[in-house]
C-alpha positions in Angstrom: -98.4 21.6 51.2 -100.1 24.4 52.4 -99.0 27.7 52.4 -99.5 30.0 55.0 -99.1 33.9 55.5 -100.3 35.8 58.8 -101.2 39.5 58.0 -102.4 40.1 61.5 -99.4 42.4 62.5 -99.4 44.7 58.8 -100.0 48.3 59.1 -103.6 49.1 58.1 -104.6 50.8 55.0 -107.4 52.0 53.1 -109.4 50.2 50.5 -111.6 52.0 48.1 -114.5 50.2 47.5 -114.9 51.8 44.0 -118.2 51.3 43.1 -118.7 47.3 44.3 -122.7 46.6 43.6 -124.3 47.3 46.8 -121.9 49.2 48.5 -122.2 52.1 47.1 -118.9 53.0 46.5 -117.5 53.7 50.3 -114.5 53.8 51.3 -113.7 51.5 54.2 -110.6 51.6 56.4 -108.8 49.2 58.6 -106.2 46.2 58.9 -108.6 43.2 58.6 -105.8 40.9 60.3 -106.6 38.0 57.4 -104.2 34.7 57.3 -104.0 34.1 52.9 -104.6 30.4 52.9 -103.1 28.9 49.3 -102.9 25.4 48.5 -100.6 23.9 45.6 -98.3 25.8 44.3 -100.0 29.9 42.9 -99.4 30.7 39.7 -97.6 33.7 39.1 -100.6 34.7 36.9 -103.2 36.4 39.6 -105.6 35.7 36.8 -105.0 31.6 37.6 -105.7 32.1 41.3 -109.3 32.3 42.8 -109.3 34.1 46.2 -112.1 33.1 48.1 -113.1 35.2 51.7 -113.9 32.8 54.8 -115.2 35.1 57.4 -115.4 33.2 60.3 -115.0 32.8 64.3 -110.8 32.7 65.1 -112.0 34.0 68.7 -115.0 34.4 71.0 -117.9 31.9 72.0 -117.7 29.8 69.0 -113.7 29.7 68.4 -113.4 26.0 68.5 -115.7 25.6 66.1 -114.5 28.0 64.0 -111.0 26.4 64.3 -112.7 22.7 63.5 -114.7 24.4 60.5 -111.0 25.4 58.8 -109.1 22.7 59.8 -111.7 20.5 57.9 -111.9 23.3 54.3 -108.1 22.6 54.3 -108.0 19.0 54.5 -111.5 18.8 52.4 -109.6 21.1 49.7 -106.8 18.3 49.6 -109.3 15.6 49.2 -111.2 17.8 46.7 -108.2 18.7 44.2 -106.1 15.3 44.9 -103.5 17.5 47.0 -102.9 19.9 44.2 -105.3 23.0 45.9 -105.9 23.2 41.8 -109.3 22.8 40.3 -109.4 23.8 36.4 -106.3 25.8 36.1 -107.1 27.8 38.9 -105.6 27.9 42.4 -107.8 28.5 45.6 -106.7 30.3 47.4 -108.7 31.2 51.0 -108.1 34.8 52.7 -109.4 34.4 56.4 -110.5 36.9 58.9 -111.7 36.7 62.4 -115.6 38.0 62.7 -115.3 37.3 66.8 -118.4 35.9 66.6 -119.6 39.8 65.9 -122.3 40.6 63.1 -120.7 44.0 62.6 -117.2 42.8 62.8 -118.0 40.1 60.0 -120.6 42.3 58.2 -117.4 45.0 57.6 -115.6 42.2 57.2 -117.6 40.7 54.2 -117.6 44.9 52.4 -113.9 44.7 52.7 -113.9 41.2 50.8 -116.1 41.8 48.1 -114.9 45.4 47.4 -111.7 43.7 46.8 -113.4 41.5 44.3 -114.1 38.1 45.9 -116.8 36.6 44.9 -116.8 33.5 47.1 -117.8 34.1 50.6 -118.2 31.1 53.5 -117.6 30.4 56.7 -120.3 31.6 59.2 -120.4 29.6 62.4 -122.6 32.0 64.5 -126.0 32.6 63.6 -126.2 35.9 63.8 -123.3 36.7 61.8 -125.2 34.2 59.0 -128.2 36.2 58.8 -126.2 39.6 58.3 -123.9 38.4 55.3 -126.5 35.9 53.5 -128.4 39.5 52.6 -124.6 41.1 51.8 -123.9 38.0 48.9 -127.2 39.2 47.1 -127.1 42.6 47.0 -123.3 42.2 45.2 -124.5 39.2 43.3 -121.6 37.1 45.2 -121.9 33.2 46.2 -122.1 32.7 49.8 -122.1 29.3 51.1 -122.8 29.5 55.1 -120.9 27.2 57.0 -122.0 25.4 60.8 -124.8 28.0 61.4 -127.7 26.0 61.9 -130.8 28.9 62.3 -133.3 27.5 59.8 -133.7 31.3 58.4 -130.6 30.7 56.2 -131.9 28.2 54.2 -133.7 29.7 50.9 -133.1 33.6 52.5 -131.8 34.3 48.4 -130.8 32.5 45.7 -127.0 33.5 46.3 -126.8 31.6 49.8 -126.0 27.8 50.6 -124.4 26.1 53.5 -122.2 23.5 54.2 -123.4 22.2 57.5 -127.0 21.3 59.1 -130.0 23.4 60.5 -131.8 23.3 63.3 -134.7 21.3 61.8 -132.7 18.4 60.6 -131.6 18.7 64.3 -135.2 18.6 65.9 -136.6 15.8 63.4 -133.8 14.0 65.1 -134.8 14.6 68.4 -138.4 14.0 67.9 -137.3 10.4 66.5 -136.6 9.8 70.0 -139.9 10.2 70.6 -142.5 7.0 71.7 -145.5 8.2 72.9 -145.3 12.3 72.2 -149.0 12.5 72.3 -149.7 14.8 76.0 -146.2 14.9 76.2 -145.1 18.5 78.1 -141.6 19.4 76.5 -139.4 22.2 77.2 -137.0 23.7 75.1 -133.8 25.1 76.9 -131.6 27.4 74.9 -129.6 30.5 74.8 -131.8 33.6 73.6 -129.6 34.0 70.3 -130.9 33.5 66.7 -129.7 29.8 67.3 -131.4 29.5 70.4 -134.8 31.2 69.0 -134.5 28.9 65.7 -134.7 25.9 67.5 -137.1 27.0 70.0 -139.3 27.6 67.0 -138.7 24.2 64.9 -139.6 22.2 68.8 -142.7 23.8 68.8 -143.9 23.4 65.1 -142.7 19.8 64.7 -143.6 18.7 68.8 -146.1 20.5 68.3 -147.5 18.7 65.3 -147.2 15.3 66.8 -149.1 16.0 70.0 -147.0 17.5 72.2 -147.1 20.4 74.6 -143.9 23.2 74.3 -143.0 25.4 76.3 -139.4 27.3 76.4 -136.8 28.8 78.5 -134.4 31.3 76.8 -131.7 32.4 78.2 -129.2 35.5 77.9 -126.0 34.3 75.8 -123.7 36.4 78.2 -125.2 34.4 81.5 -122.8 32.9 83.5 -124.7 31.6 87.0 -127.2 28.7 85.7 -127.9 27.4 89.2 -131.6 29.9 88.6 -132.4 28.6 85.6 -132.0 24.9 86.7 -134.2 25.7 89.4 -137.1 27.2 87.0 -136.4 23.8 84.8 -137.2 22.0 88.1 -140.3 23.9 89.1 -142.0 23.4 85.5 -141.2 19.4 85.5 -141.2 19.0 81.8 -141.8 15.2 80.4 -139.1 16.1 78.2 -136.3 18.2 78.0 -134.7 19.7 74.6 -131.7 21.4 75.6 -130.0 23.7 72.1 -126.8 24.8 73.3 -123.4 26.6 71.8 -120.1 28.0 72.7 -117.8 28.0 75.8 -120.8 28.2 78.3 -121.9 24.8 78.1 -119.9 23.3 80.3 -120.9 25.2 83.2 -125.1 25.1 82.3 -124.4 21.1 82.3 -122.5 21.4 85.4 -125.1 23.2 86.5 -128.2 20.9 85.9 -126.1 18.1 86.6 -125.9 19.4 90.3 -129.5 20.2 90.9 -131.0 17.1 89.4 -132.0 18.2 85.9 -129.9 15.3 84.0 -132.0 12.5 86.1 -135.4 14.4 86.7 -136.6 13.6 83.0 -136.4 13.0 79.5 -133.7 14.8 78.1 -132.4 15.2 74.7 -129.8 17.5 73.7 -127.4 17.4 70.8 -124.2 15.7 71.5 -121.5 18.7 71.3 -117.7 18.9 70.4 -115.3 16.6 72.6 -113.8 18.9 74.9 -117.4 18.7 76.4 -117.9 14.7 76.7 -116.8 14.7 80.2 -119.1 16.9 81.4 -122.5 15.0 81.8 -120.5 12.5 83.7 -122.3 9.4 85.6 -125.9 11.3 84.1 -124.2 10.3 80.7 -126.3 6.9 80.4 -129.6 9.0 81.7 -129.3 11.1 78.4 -130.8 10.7 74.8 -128.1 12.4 71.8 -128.5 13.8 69.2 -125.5 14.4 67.2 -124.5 16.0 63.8 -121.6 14.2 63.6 -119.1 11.7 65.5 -116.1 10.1 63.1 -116.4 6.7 64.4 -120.2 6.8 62.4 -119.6 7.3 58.5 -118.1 4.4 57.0 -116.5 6.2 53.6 -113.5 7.2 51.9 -114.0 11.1 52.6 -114.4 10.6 56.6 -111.1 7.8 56.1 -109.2 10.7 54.8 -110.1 13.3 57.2 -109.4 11.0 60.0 -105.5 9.8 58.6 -105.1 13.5 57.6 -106.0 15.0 61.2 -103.9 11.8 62.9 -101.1 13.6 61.4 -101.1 16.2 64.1 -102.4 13.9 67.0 -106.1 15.2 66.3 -109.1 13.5 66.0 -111.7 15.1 64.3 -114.4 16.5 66.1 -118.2 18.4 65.6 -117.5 20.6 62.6 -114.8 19.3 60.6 -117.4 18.2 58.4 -118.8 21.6 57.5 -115.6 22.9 56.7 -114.8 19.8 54.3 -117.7 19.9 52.7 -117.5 24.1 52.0 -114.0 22.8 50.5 -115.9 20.2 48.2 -118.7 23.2 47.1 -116.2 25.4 46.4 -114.0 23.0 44.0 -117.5 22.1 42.3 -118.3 25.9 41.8 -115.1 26.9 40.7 -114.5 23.7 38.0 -118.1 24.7 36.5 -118.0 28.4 36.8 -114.6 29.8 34.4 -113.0 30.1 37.8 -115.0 31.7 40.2 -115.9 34.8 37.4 -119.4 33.4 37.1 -121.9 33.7 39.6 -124.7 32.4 38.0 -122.7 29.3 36.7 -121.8 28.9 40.5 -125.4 29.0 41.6 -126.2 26.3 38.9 -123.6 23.8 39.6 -124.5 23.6 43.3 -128.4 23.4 42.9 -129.1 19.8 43.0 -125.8 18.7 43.4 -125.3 15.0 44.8 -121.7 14.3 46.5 -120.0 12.0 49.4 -118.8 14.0 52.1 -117.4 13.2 55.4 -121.2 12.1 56.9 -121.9 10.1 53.6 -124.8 11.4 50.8 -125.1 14.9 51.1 -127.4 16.6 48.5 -128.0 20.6 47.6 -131.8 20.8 47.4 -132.7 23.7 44.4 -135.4 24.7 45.8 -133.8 26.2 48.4 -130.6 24.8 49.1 -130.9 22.9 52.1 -128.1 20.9 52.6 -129.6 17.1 52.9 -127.4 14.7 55.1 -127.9 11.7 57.5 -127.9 12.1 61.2 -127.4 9.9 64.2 -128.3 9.1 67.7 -125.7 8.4 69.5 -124.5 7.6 73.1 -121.4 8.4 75.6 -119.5 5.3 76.6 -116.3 5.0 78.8 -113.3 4.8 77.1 -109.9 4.3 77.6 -109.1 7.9 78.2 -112.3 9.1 79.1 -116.1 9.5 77.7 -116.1 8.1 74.0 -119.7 8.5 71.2 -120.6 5.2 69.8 -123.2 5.2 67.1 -127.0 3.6 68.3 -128.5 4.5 64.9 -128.1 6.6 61.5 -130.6 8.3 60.2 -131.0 8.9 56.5 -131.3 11.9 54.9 -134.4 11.9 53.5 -136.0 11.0 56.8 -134.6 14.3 58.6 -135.0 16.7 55.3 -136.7 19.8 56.8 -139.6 21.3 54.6 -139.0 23.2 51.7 -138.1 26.6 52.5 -141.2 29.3 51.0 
């Protein structure tokens, strides 16, 4: 049974850094409103509990998923210990703080964490916020393992960083699977001007590009709340083929958007397939659409995607885009910590993940050494109507191997 304890409310007070590798010994104030996440039952030994930090989004754009990415580490934690939140003697126990989606916020965040020893850091949803911490875990020689931040730059940035979920390459190779004739095709990548956005604006080109095809992009500002303009500029350019990379609360209203002005019907479009709450959305355009998607639960057939689905049904939930990530952070840390005298180790850490082969929720998952790329299946899928509105049904997985992106130099 999980235990739960909500320091959000507790008076602030100063931690002294003291000399933490890296941070050169500054002292850094402030309540960091964290919720201590144990599992089992602690020892009253400290030395038999290993705290790990999971800085991630609790609120702003990407809350949801940052809600789906914890849910799944505690239920993938249970699956991963047999209930028991116990791996080698040691207790895990998670200490979780809000970054808001912020790279300062979860870059002050991370000094707090490690100054107070941690050396497990994970949960990065945004980008951005990625890309700012990955740099953090090696200056202070601490294991990072990034969570549903997908920029490619994460992947092989040091040999202290991982990440539990896909990049935006694994994405793209899906995408251009789609593809029949891409020789002369004209595609069009539509994004949000963020490190996401400008990741997979990048990967279209290089792996379009390399099959024939013309690409072109249109970025826009994350902030940007009137897409009725940009719709319009997607209209004027008449792409053959729409790539639309897309995150956070606003996506609702860009589809609603392009849905109104023709963009859904006009062409091609592929987009990956985002979190539930946004199925109903594309609406009769639906059937016009090709998807991508990361993940749906009615795809893996396995006894890690079984559990996650009876565990969630516990609470009326079904799981949704990023439960996976979180479950499989759950599974990296249990493997670290059993090989690695507890967490104390770094190095041991670093070892047992490199090359590790495991099931996860989406099936084979393996940690490439080279540069730690997380290797995994993906699927097309499709919307269907269901009994209580737009349902994903599996058209076709896709092996890992077959959507591995190059080795990271």
């Amino acid at each position: 049974m999980a235990r739960i304890m909500d320091h959000r409310n507790r008076l602030s007070r100063r931690t002294l850094v003291g000399g933490a590798a890296g941070l050169g010994g500054a002292a850094l104030l402030g309540s960091r409103g964290r919720v201590v996440l144990a599992q089992g039952t602690p020892s009253a030994d400290f030395d038999d509990v290993v705290r790990v930090g999971i800085v991630t989004s609790r609120s702003g754009p990407l809350q949801s998923y940052g809600e789906q990415y914890l849910s799944g580490l505690e239920v993938g934690l249970r699956y991963a210990t047999g209930g028991t939140g116990v791996v080698g003697g040691h207790t895990i126990e998670f200490e979780i703080s809000d970054d808001t989606g912020v790279p300062d916020v979860a870059v002050n965040q991370a000094k707090e964490l490690i100054g107070d020893g941690v050396t497990i850091l994970a949960g990065s949803v945004v980008s951005g916020v990625a890309l700012q911490v990955a740099p953090l875990a090696e200056q202070n020689g601490i294991l990072f393992i990034s969570g549903p931040a997908a920029t490619n730059d994460v992947t092989g940035i040091n040999d202290y960083t991982f990440r539990s979920g896909r990049q935006v390459t694994q994405d793209v190779l899906t995408a251009a699977s789609y593809l029949t004739e891409p020789e002369g095709t004209n595609a069009l990548v539509f994004a949000q001007d963020t490190a996401f956005g400008q990741s997979s604006a990048g990967a279209v080109a290089a792996i379009f590009g390399d099959l024939g095809a013309t690409v072109d992009q249109l970025l826009v500002p994350q902030d940007a709340l009137d897409f009725a303009p940009f719709a319009q500029q997607i209209l004027d350019r008449e792409p053959d083929l729409l790539y639309i990379a897309w995150a956070g609360a606003t996506a609702t209203a860009m589809y609603t958007a392009l849905d109104a002005q023709g963009v859904l019907t006009s062409t091609q479009v592929v987009t990956g397939l985002d979190q539930r709450a946004t199925y109903p959305i594309f609406g009769p355009g639906a059937d016009q659409l090709s998807f991508i998607s990361h993940y749906i639960y009615q795809a893996p057939d396995n006894e890690a995607n079984t559990f996650l689905i009876d565990e969630l049904a516990k609470t009326d939930a079904l799981p949704d885009l990023f439960h996976p990530d979180g479950f499989a952070a759950a599974q990296m840390i249990v493997r670290a910590v059993e090989d690695a005298d507890g967490g104390e180790d770094v190095d041991a850490m670093i070892e047992a993940l490199e090359g590790w082969e495991f099931e996860g929720v989406k099936g084979a998952y393996t940690v490439r050494a080279e540069d730690h790329a997380l290797i995994q299946p993906m699927f097309h899928v499709r919307l269907v109507a269901g009994a209580d509105g737009p349902e994903a049904e599996l058209i076709q997985e896709l092996a890992a191997d077959d959507v591995a992106p190059p080795v990271a130099e």
